[in-house]
LOTORVO-360974 format. One record per residue (C-alpha): x, z, y. Coordinates in steps of 0.001 Angstrom, whole numbers, plus 500000, padded with zeros to 6 digits. Example, Ala and Ser with C-alpha at 12.3 -4.5 7.8 and 13.67 -1.06 7.14 Angstrom:
<recs>
512300507800495500/513670507140498940/
</recs>
This chain:
<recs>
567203522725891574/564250521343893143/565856521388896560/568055519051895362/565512516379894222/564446513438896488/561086513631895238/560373516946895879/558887520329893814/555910517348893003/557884515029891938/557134512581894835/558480511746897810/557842512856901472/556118509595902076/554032509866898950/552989513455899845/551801511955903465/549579508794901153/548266511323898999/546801513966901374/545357511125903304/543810509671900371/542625513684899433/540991513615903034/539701510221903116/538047511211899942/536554514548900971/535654513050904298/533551510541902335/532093513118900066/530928514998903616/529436511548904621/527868510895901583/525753513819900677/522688513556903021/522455510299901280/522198511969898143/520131515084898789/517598512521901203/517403509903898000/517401512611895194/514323514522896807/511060514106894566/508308513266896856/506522517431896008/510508518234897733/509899515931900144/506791517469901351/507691521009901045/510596520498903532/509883520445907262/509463517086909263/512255517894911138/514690518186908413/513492515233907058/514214512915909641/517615514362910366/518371513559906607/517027509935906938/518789509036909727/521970510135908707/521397508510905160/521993504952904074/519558502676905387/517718500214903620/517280496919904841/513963495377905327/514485493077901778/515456496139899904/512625498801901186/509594496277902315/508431495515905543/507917493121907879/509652490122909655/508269488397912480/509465485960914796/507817486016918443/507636483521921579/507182484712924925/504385482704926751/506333482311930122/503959479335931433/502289481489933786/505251483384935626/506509482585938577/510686481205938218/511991484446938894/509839486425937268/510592483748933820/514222484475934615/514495487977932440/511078488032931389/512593487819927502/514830490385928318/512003493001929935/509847491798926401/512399493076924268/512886496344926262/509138497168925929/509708496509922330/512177497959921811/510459501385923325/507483501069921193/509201500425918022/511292503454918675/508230505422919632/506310503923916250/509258505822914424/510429502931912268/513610503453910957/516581500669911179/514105498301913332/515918495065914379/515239493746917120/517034490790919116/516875487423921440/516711484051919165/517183481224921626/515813480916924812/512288482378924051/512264483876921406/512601487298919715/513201488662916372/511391491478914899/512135493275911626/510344496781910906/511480497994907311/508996500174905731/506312498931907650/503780497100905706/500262497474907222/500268494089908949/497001494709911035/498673497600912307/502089495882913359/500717492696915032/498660495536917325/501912497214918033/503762494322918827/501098491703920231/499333493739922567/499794493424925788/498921496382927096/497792495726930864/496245499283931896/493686498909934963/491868501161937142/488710499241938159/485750500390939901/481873499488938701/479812497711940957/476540500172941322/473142499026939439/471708497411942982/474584495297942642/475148494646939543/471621493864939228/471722491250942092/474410489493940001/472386489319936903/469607487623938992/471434485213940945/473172484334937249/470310483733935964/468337481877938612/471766479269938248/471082478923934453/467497478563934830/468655475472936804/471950474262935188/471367476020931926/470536472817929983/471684472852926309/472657476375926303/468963477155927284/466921474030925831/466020476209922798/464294478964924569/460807479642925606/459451479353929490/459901482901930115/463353482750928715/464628479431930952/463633481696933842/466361484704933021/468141483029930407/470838485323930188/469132488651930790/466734487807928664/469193488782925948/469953492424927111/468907495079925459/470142497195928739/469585495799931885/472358497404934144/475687497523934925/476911497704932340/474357495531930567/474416495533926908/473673492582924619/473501493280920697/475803491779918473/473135489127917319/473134487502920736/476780487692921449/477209483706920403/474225482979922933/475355484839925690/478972484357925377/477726480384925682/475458480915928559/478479482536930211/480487479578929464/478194476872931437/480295475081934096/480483476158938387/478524479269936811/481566481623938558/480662479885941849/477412482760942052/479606485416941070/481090487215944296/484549486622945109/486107489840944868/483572490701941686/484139489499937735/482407490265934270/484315492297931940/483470492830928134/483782496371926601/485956496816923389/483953495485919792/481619497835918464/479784500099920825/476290501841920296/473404502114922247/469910502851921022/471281502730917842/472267499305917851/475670497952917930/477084494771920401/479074495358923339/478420496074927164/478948493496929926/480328495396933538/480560494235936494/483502495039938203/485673495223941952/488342492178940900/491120494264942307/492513497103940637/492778500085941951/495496501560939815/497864500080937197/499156501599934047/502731501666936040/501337504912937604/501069506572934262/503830509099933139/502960510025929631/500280509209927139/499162511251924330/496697510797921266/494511513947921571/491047514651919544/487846516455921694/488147514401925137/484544512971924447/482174515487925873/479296512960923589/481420512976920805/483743516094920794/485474515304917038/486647511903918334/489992510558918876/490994509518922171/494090509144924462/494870511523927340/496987510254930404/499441512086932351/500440509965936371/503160510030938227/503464511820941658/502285508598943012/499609508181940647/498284511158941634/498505510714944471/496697507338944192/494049508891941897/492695511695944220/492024509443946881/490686506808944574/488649509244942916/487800511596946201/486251508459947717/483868507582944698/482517510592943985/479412509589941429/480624506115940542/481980504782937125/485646503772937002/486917501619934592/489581501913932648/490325498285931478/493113497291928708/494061494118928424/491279492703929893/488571494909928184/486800497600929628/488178501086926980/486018503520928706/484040503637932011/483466507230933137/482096508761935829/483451510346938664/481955513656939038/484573515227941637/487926513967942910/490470514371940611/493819516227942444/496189516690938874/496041513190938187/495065513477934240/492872510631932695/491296509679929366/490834506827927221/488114507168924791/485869505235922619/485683504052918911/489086505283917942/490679506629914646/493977508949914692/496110505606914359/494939503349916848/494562506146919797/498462506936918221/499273503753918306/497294503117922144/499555506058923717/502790504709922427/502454501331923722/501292503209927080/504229504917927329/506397501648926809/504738499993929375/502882496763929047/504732493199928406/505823491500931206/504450488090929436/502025487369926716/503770486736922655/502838484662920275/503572485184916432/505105481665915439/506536483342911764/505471486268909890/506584487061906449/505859490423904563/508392492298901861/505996494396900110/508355497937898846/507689496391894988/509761493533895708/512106495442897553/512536497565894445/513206494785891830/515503493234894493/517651496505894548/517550496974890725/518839493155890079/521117493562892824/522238496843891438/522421495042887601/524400492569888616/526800494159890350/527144496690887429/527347493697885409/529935492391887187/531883495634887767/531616496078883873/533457493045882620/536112493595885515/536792496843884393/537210495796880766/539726492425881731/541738495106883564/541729497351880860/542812495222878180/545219492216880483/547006494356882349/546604497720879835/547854500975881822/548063499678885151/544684497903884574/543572501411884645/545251502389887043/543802499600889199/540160500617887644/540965503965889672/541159502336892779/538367499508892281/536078502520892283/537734504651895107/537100501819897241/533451501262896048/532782505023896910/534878504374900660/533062501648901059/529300503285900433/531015506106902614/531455503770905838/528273502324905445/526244505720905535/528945506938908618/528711504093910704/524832504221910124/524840500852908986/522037498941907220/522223498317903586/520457494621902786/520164492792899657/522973490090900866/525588493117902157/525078494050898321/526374490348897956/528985491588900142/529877494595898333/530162492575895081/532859490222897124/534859492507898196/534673493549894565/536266490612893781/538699490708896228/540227494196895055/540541493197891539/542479490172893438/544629491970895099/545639493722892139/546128490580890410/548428489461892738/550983492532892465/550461492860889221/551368489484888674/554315489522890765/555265492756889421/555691491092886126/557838487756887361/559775490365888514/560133491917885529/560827488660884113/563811487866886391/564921491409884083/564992493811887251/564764497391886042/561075498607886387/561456500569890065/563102497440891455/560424495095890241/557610497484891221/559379497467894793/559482494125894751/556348493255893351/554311495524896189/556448494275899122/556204490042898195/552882490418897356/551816492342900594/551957488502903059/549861487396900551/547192489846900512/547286491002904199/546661486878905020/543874486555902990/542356489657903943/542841489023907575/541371485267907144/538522486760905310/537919489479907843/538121487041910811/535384484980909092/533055488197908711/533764488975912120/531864485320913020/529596485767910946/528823489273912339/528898487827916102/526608484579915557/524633485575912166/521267487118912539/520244490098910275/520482489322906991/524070488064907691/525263490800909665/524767492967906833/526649490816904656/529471490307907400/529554494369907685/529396495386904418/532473492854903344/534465493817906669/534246497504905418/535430496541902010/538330494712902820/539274497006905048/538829500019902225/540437497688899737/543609497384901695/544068501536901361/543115501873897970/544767498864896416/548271498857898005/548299502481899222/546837504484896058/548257502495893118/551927502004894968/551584506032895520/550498506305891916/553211503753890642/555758506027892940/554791509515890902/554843508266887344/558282506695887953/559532509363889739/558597511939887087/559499509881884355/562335507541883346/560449504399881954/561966502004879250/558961499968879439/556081499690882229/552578498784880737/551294495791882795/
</recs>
């Protein structure tokens, strides 16, 4: 009766009931995990547009990731410029860099970034996916020190031109030795096309009056609490391009601290109502700040300075109680985009420098997952067939479990939202390796034990438990060596450190659990004169 077998109305035992269901839910668990990988990777890019954005980014970030040498992107290495910072504010000033960072690469919306401390000064950037250069070094290098600053009125901006120019008229020498009488007398206004504030000089005569401005003791005629400020590249004025020179109060009234939110928004030129601009949202305090700022200048231009260039100097018509302000100027939907997010992040405590940049363009990417992908099919191929035909039926058997714990393995990865690089596919091939090891080694001492003519359940028995020291210390070696390598490595050998961890860890279920419980049913069901090994 089937109450009276040990093994059950399945022929297996209680024990082998409890392995398989957790080997049943393991595998559906995986299956669960696995499929926004596949519907996000299967979509054709027609799909792909035809679904909402939302959906979208809920299936990419619970799919695999791709590293940045498998998808493209870019890798740059940064050093923060802490010369000019006082001790304590050098103290975390890496730390508050890679904050900021950190906030407008999440606000960019790459996916996977990496970003982390390298030594003392240093920070590592990787953006997969991203591959417009021009576009990342303005993301990452700018600054992004917002100022309020007020113009100095055409009387007095006017004054300074004059009393600038009466200096170079007298300690002008090479800069004006080329020029004509008239010119030596206003040598620098002679080369505005506008004389205000702001003034504006053409492009053509930016070398001469960028030069002119360079003459030495030429700040000593500038007031104290006054300085020059360029506007950003490429402005117009009667149809002309150059840029306009302001003068402006040296103190700020406002920082971009005070601001709350920044959005890209189209229409906040009232000259130009189609272009892009950015729209600024303050604080309580800001507001605060920027009703009496702009209640007491009623008809004057404030600045609105970025990093040390003037963005946009409007006027004030009224005071302003709801504290909104607007960036505008020459910008397309990216760079006003790409202006609000590093707004919102806040500007860097300290200025970066780009001391390595390499690019992964997404072609290279795709060979390297194709040859990564060949070999390890290669690989996985002539494994498959030394099983098969050393070790004959329990090769097979052992086949079965190499590729359970390939598909665990992919599993973890995509549930533990872990990134896939081209060296954890290095890692993935290891642990290959390392299953069709550990089968080895049973199978091995399976047959010594058959050898030493113990019946087939005794040697199986045997085999599994002498062989089990073995494998668990060279798994838990290896693992403790990926676990260094995980703590000390930098990207590219996390992933490799990861991926390996997971499969040793995988091939410790599938390759003593599953084939022992599969050895345990076929001996239980059948009485076995010869076991093919």
């Amino acid at each position: 009766m089937p109450g009276d077998s040990p093994y059950g109305d399945f022929g297996m035992s209680r024990t082998d009931q409890w392995k398989l269901a957790g080997v049943v839910l393991a595998t559906l668990l995986s299956i669960y995990v696995l499929y926004p990988s596949l519907r996000y990777y299967s979509l054709k890019p027609a799909e792909r547009d035809a679904l909402p954005a939302t959906e979208i980014a809920k299936l990419r970030k619970k799919a695999i990731h791709l590293g940045l040498d498998l998808q493209g992107g870019m890798h740059l290495v940064l050093e923060v410029d802490r010369s000019r910072l006082s001790v304590e504010e050098a103290k975390d000033a890496v730390d508050r860099v890679k904050e900021v960072l950190d906030r407008r690469v999440d606000a960019f919306g790459v996916a996977e970034p990496l970003i982390q401390k390298q030594g003392e000064d240093r920070i590592v950037v990787q953006l997969p996916g991203l591959t417009d250069r021009a576009r990342a070094m303005e993301l990452i290098g700018k600054t992004a020190l917002l100022e309020f600053k007020l113009v100095r009125t055409g009387d007095e901006g006017r004054n300074v031109w004059s009393r600038i120019d009466g200096y170079l008229a007298v300690h002008g020498g090479a800069a004006t030795g080329g020029l004509d009488t008239a010119m030596r007398r206003a040598p620098l206004t002679a080369h505005f096309l506008e004389l205000d504030n702001p003034a504006f000089v053409r492009n053509e005569d930016l070398p001469m009056v960028q030069k002119l401005l360079a003459t030495a003791g030429l700040d000593s005629v500038i007031p104290f609490d006054s300085q020059l400020l360029w506007s950003s590249p490429e402005q117009g004025s009667r149809g002309v391009t150059g840029r306009a020179l302001y003068i402006v109060k040296k103190d700020a009234e406002m920082t971009g601290g005070s601001i709350a939110s920044a959005q890209a928004q189209v229409g906040l030129s009232q000259a130009n109502p189609g272009a892009w601009g950015v729209s600024m949202t303050m604080t309580p305090r800001g507001r605060a700040d920027f009703a009496r700022i702009t209640g007491n200048s009623v008809g004057r231009n404030l600045a609105i300075v970025l990093d040390s260039e003037v963005a946009s100097a409007p006027v004030i018509r009224e005071r302003i109680p709801n504290g909104n302000a607007s960036i505008t100027g020459s910008f397309d939907v990216d760079a006003a985009r790409d202006l609000a997010i590093v707004l919102r992040a806040g500007a860097l405590p300290a200025p970066v420098h780009v001391i390595d940049e390499r690019s992964v363009s997404a072609s290279l990417g795709s060979d390297s997952i194709r040859e990564g992908l060949t070999a390890g099919l290669i690989g996985t191929v002539l494994v498959v067939v030394f099983m098969a035909v050393y070790y004959q039926l329990s090769g097979l058997i052992a086949i079965g479990a190499l590729l359970l714990n390939l598909f665990y393995i992919v599993a973890c990865l995509a549930g533990f939202g872990a990134t896939l690089t081209l060296p954890g596919i290095a890692g993935f091939v290891l642990s290959v390796g390392m299953a069709v090891d550990t089968n080895v080694l049973i199978f091995e001492r399976i047959r010594e034990e058959l050898r030493n003519q113990r019946s087939i359940r005794q040697a199986v028995d045997l085999g599994y438990t002498r062989a089990f020291r073995t494998i668990l210390d060279a798994h838990l070696t290896t693992i403790i060596s990926s676990l260094f390598l995980f703590q000390f490595g930098t990207g590219p050998i996390k992933g490799f450190a990861v991926t390996l961890i997971i499969g040793l860890v995988a091939n410790m279920f599938t390759a003593v659990l599953f084939t022992r419980m599969v050895f345990d049913f076929v001996l239980a069901r059948r009485k076995l004169e010869r076991l093919s090994i």
